[in-house]
N, C-alpha and C positions, 0 to 999 in steps of 0.2 A: 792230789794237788795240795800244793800248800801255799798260806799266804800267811806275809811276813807283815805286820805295821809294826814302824816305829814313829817314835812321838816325834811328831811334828813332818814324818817324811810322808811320803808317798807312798801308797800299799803296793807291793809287789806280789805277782802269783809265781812258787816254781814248784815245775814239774818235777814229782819223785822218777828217778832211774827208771824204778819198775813200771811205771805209766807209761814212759817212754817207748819201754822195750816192748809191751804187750800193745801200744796203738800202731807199733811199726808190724810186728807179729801177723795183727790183725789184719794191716794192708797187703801185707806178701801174700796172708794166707788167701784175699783175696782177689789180689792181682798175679799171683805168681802161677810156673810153671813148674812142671815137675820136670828135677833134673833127669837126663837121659843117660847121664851116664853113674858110676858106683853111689850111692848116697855118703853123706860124710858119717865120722863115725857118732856125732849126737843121734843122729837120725836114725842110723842104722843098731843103737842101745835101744831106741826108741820104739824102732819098729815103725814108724813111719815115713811117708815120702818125703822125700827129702824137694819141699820145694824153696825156689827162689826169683826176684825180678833182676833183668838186667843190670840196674840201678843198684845194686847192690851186691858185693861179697861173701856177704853171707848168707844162710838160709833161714828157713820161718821159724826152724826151730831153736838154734843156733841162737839169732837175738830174743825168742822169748826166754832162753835163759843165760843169756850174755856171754856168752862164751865165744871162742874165735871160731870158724868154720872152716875144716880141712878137706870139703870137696871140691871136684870139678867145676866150678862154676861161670861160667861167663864174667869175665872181670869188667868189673864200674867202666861207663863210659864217662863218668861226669860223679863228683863225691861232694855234698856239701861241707863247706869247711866252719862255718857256725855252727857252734855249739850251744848256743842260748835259747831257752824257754819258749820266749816269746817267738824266734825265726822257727824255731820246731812247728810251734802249733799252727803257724802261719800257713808255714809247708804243709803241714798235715789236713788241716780245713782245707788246703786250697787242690789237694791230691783228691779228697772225700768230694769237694764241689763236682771237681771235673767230671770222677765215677758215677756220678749220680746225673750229668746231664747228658755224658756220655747213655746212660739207659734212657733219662726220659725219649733222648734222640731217636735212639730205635725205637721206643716204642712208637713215637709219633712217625717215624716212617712207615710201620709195619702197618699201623693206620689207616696214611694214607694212599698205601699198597693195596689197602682193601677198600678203600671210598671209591679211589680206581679203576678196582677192575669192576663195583657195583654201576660207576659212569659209562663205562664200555660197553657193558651190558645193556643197560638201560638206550645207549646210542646206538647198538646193534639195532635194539627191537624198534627205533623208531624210523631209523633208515628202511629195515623193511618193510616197516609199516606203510613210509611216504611212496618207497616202490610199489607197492600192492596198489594203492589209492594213485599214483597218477597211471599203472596199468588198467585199472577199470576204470577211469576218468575216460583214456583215450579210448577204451574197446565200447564204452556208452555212448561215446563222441562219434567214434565209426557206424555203432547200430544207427544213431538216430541221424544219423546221413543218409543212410542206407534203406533206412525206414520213409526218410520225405524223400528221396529219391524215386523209391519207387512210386509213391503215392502223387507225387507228378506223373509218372509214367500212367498209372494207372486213372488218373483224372484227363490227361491229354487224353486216352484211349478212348471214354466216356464220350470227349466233347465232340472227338472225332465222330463216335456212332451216331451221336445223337444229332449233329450237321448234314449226316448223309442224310 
């Protein structure tokens, strides 16, 4: 980057060509795909993949060293037509924001993919737990019915002999 003062104006920052070409480089080479069909021939001097995004006509390789690109490629569905510094970086900061909330997102779902299944789990075991506890609630409930039941029986029987 460069930045220009002159006396008495306003400092201006502009971006060299080559920054340009290497922060765009950098985004293909992290957003792109690799072409499916022949590689262009930079790529193919190169020896490498020839990748690129939708959004673009040319390849990763192609704009990092400025040159046109003559493969196959998915043509631009939408082409910025600003060319100034300032709309570049704008663009560029605001492609990097996306990318990066784009990951923190998965990561916090992956997260809470896993808080989840530890809540499941945790609700399995207490569901069975509460089924266990009201099955011997009511088999305690039934002995001890069963238990004064008889103990009736067996007290009536008593009062009975001891009448006669």
């Amino acid at each position: 980057m460069l930045s220009c003062v002159l006396s008495g104006r306003v400092s201006k920052t502009y971006l060299k060509k080559s920054d340009k070409r290497t922060a765009l480089a950098d985004l293909i080479k992290q957003r792109g795909v690799v072409s499916e069909t022949m590689p262009c021939s930079c790529c193919f001097k190169s020896n490498c993949a020839c990748r690129f995004v939708p959004e673009s006509l040319r390849c990763r390789e192609c704009v990092y060293v400025g040159k046109s690109c003559n493969g196959n490629t998915v043509a631009a569905s939408c082409r910025c037509s600003s060319t100034g510094s300032c709309y570049f970086l704008l663009i560029l900061f605001l492609v990097k924001r996306l990318l990066s909330k784009q990951e923190r997102l998965e990561k916090e779902e992956i997260d809470a993919k896993e808080e989840l299944f530890l809540l499941q789990t945790k609700l399995q075991t207490a569901v069975g737990r509460l089924a266990r506890l009201h099955r011997q609630k009511r088999q305690a409930k039934e002995r001890s019915s069963e238990l004064f039941r008889c103990s009736i029986q067996l007290l009536d029987k008593e009062d009975a002999e001891h009448r006669r």
